[in-house]
C-alpha positions as CSV (number, residue, x, y, z in Angstrom):
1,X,4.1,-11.6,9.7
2,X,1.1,-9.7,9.7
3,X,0.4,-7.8,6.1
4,X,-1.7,-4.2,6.9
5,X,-3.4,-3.3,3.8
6,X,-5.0,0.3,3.6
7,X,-7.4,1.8,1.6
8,X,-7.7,5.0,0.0
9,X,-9.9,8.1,-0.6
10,X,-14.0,8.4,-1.3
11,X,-14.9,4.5,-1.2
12,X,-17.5,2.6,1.3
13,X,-16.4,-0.6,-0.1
14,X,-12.8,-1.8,-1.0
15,X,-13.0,-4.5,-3.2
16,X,-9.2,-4.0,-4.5
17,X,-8.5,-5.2,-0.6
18,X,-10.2,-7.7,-0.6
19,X,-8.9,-9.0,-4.2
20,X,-5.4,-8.8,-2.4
21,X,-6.1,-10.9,0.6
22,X,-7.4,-13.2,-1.4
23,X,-3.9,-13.1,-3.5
24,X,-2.0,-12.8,-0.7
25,X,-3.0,-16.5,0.7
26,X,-1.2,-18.5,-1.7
27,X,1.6,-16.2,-1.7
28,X,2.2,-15.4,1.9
29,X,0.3,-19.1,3.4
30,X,1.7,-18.3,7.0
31,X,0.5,-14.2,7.3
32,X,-2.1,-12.3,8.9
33,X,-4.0,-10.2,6.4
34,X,-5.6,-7.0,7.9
35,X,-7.7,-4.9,5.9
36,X,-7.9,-1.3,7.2
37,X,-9.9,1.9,5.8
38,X,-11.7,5.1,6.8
39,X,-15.2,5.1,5.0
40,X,-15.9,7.5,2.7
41,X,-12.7,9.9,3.9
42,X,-12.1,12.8,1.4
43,X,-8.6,14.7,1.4
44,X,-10.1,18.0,2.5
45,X,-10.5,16.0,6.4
46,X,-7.1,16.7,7.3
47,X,-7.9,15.9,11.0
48,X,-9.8,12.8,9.8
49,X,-6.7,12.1,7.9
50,X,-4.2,12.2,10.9
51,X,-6.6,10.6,13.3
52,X,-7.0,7.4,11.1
53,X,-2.9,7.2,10.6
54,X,-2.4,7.8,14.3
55,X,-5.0,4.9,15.5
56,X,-3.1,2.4,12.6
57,X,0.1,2.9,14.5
58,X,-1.2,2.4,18.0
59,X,-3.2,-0.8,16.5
60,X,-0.5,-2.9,14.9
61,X,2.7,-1.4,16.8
62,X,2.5,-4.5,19.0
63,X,5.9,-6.3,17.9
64,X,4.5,-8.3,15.1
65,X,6.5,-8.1,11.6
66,X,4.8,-6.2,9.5
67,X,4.1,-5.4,5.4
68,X,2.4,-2.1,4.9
69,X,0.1,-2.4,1.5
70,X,-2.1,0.5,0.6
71,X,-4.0,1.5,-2.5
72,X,-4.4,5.1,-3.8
73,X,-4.3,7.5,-0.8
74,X,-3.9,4.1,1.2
75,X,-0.1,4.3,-0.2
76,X,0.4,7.7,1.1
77,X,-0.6,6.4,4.2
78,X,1.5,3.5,4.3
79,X,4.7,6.1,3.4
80,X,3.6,8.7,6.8
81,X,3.4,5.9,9.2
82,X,6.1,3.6,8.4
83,X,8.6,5.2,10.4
84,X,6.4,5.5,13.5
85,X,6.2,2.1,14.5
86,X,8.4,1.3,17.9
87,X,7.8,-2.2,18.5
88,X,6.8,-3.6,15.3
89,X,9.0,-4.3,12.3
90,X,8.5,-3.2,9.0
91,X,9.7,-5.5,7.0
92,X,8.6,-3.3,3.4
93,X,5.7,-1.4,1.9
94,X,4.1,-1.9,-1.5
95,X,1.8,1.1,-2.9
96,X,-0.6,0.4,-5.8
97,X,-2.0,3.3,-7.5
98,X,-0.9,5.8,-5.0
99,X,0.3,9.2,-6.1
100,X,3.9,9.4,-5.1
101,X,4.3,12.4,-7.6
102,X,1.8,14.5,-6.0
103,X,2.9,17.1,-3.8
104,X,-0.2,18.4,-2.6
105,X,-0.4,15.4,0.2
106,X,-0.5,17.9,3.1
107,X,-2.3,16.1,5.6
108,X,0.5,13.6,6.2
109,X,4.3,14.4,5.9
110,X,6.1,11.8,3.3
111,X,9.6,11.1,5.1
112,X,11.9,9.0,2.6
113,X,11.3,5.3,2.9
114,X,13.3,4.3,5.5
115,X,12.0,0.5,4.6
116,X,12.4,-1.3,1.0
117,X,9.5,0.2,-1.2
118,X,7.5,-1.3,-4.2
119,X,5.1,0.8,-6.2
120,X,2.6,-0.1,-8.8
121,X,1.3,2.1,-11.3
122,X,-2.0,1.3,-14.2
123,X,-1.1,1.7,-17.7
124,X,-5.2,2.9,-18.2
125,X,-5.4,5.1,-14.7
126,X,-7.2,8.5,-15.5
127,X,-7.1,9.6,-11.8
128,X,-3.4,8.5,-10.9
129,X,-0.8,8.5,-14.3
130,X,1.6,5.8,-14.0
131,X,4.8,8.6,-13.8
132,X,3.1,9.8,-10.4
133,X,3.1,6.5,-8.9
134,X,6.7,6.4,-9.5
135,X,9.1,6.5,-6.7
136,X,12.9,8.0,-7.4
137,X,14.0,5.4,-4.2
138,X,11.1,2.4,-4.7
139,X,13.5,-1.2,-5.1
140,X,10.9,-1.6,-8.0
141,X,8.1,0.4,-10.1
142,X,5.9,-2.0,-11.7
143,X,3.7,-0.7,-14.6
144,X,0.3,-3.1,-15.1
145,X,-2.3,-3.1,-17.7
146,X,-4.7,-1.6,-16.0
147,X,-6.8,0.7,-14.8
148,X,-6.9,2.6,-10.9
149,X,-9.5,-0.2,-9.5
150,X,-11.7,-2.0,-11.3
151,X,-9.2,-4.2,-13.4
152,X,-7.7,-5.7,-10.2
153,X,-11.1,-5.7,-8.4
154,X,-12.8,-8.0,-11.1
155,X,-9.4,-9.5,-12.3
156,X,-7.5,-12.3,-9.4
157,X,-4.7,-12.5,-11.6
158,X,-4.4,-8.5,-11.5
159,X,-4.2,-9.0,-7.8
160,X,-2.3,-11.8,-7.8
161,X,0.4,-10.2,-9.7
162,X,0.7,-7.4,-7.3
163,X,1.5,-10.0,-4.5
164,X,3.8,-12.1,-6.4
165,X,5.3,-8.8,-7.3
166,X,5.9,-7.3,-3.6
167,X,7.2,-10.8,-2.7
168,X,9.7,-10.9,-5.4
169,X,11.0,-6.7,-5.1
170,X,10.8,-7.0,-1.1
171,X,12.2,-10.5,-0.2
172,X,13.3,-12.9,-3.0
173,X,15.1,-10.5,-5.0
174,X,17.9,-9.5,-2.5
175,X,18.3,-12.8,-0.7
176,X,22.0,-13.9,-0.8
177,X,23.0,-17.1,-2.6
């Protein structure tokens, strides 16, 4: 299984991605972690926008199972592409931080997850409330203590969470006894 994690909006750096990979070893031992994101991308590049979704599907729709991650605008992205992939199986998503309750997402169209959907949402997050990270059909909607990015950048255990979290809600939780 190969787990694509996306970044968001207005960042050169991603250290939320790499706090997840990181997190991500001891839960998923056996996975590729991929860390994908457009530097510095605003949401007025529409084009930019569509360009950078449309070269993550022809990348990684080469068979391999796949868990989408994204943070912030990365979730968005996560939600326009899973559907597109042909050859690759997406096996769930898991969106931390991203505005779900937002509809001014115009670059991207946001089909209904077709594919078993986590999201997170930070108690302390000023630039995405908790009740906008909220999806009606998400398996599970995980509020943390924290805040849009630097908790879980600075905190492994933030990180850490999120993973065990996405493994429980996407896989543990509706395996048959």
């Amino acid at each position: 299984m190969r787990i694509l994690c996306i970044g968001g909006f207005w960042r050169k750096e991603h250290p939320i991605l790499n706090a997840l990979e990181t997190a991500s070893g001891s839960v998923f031992p056996k996975a590729e972690f991929v860390i994908e994101h457009e530097e510095m991308l605003h949401p007025h590049q529409v084009t930019r926008i569509r360009h950078f979704a449309d070269r993550l599907v022809r990348q990684y729709d080469d068979g391999e199972e796949l868990l989408l991650m994204g943070h912030s605008f990365g979730g968005i992205i996560v939600r326009s592409i899973e559907q597109r992939f042909e050859n690759s199986k997406v096996v769930g998503m898991s969106t931390i931080f991203s505005p779900h309750g937002i509809p001014f997402w115009y670059a991207l169209p946001l089909p209904e997850p077709s594919n078993p959907l986590v999201t997170f949402g930070g108690m302390y997050d000023w630039l995405v409330p908790y009740w906008f990270t909220q999806h009606p059909r998400a398996v599970g909607n995980v509020l943390m203590p924290t805040d849009h990015w630097h908790d879980v950048a600075t905190n492994p255990l933030h990180a850490l969470q999120i993973v065990i979290e996405t493994k429980h809600y996407l896989f543990l939780k509706n395996l048959k006894t």
